[in-house]
NUBARO-416963 format. One record per residue (C-alpha): x, y, z; chain. Coordinates in nm, 3 decimals, padded with zeros to 5 digits. Example, Ala and Ser with C-alpha at 12.3 -4.5 7.8 and 13.67 -1.06 7.14 Angstrom:
2
ATOM        u        v        w  tifi
ATOM   01.230  -00.450   00.780     A
ATOM   01.367  -00.106   00.714     A
***
This chain:
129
ATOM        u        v        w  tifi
ATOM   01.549   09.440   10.097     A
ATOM   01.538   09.621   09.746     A
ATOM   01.249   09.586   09.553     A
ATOM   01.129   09.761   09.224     A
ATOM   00.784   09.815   09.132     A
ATOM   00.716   09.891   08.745     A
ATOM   00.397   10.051   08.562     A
ATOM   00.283   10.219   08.291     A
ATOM   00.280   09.994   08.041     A
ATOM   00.011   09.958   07.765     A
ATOM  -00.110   09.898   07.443     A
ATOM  -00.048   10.200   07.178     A
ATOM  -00.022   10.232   06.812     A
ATOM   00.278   10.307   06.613     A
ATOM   00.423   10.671   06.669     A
ATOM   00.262   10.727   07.001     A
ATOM   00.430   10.763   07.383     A
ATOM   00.393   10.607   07.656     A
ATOM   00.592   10.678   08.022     A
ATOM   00.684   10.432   08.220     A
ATOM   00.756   10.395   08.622     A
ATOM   00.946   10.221   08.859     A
ATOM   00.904   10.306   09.228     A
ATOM   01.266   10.143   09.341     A
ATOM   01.277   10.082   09.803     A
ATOM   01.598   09.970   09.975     A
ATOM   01.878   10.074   09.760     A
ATOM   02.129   10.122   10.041     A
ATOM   02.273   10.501   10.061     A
ATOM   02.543   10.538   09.830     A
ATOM   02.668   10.499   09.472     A
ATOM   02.365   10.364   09.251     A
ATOM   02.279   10.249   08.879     A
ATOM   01.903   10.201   08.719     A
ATOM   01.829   10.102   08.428     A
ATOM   01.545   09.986   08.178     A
ATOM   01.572   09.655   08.003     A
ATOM   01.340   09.519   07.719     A
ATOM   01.304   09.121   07.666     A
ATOM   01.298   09.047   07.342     A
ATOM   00.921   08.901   07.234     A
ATOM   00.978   08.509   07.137     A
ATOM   01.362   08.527   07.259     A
ATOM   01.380   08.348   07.565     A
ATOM   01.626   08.500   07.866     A
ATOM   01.716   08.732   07.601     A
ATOM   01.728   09.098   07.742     A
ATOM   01.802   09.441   07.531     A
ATOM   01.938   09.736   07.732     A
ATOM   01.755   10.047   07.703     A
ATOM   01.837   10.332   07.919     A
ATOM   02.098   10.366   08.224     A
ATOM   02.143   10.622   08.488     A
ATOM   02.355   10.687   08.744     A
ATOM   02.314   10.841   09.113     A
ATOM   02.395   11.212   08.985     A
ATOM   02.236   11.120   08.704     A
ATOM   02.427   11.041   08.387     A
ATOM   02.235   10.883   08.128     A
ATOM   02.332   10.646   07.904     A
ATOM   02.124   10.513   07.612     A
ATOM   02.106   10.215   07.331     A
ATOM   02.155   10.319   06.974     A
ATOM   01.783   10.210   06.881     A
ATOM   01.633   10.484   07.122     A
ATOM   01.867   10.781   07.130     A
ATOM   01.658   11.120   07.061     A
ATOM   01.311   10.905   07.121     A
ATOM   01.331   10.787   07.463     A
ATOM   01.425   10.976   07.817     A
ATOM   01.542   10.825   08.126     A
ATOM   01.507   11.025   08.451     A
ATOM   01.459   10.982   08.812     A
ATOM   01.238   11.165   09.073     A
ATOM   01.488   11.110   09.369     A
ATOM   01.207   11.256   09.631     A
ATOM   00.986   10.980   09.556     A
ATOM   01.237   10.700   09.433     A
ATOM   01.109   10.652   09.132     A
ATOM   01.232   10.575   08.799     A
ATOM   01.084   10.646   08.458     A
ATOM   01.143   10.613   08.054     A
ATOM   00.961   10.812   07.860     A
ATOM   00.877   10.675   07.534     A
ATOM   00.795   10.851   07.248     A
ATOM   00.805   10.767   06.854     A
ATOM   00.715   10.433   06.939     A
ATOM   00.734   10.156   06.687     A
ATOM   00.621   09.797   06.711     A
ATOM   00.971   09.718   06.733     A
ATOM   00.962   09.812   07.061     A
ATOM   00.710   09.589   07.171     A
ATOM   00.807   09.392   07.483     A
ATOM   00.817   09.320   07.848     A
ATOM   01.046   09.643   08.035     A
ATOM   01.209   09.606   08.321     A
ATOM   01.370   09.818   08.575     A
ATOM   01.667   09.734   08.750     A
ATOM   01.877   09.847   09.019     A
ATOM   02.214   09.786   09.167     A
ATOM   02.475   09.992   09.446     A
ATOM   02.772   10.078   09.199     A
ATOM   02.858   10.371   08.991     A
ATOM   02.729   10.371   08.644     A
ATOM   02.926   10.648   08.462     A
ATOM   02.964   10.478   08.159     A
ATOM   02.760   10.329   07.880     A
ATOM   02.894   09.996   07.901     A
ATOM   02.843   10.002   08.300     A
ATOM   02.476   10.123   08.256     A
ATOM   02.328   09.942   07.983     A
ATOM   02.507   09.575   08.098     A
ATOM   02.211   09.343   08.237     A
ATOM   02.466   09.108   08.411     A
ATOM   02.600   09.367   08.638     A
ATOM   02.231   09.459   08.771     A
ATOM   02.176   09.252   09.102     A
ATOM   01.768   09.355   09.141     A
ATOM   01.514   09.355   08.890     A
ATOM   01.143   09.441   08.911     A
ATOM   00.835   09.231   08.769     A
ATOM   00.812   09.408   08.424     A
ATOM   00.546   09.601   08.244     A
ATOM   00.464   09.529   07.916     A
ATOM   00.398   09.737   07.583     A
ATOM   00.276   09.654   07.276     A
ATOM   00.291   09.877   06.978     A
ATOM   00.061   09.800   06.718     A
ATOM   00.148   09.911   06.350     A
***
């Protein structure tokens, strides 16, 4: 059973950071994709991708956070993380983590919500102007 487990989130003003977590269990061994996906504050359903990366670790990363945010991955301790920095309140939202068993070499196979089978909780930040 695969489950993700997300933290980190907070409240912060306007050009701070903040670094998320996911602690991802039961990815089977193999190919791999995670990713971090923001809903959207008063959109219902309405996800925004964020950050991909693959099993050897190829990142991919939407236009609104290149340079500012970093996705990596601890592989010892299974975790995910985003680290956040120049924040804005327009990223204000609820993250989540995902995680499916495919290769994710390419932007559009990373940062595509549809094609992520598990999903964790969320964590939510607020950025206050």
């Amino acid at each position: 059973q695969v489950q993700l487990a997300e933290s980190g989130g907070d409240s912060v003003q306007a050009g701070g950071s903040l670094k998320l977590s996911c602690v991802v269990s039961g990815l089977p061994f193999g190919d791999y994709c995670l990713g971090w996906f923001r809903q959207v504050p008063g959109v219902e359903r309405e996800l925004g991708a964020i950050a991909g990366i693959s099993d050897i670790g190829t990142t991919s990363y939407a236009d609104s956070v290149k340079g500012r945010f970093t996705i990596s991955q601890d592989y010892a301790k299974n975790t995910l993380f985003l680290q956040m920095n120049s924040l804005s309140p327009e990223d204000s939202g609820m993250y989540y983590c995902a995680a499916d068993p495919r290769w994710c070499g390419t932007p559009d196979q990373a940062l595509d919500h549809n094609a992520y089978k598990y999903w964790g909780q969320g964590t939510q930040v607020t950025i206050s102007s």
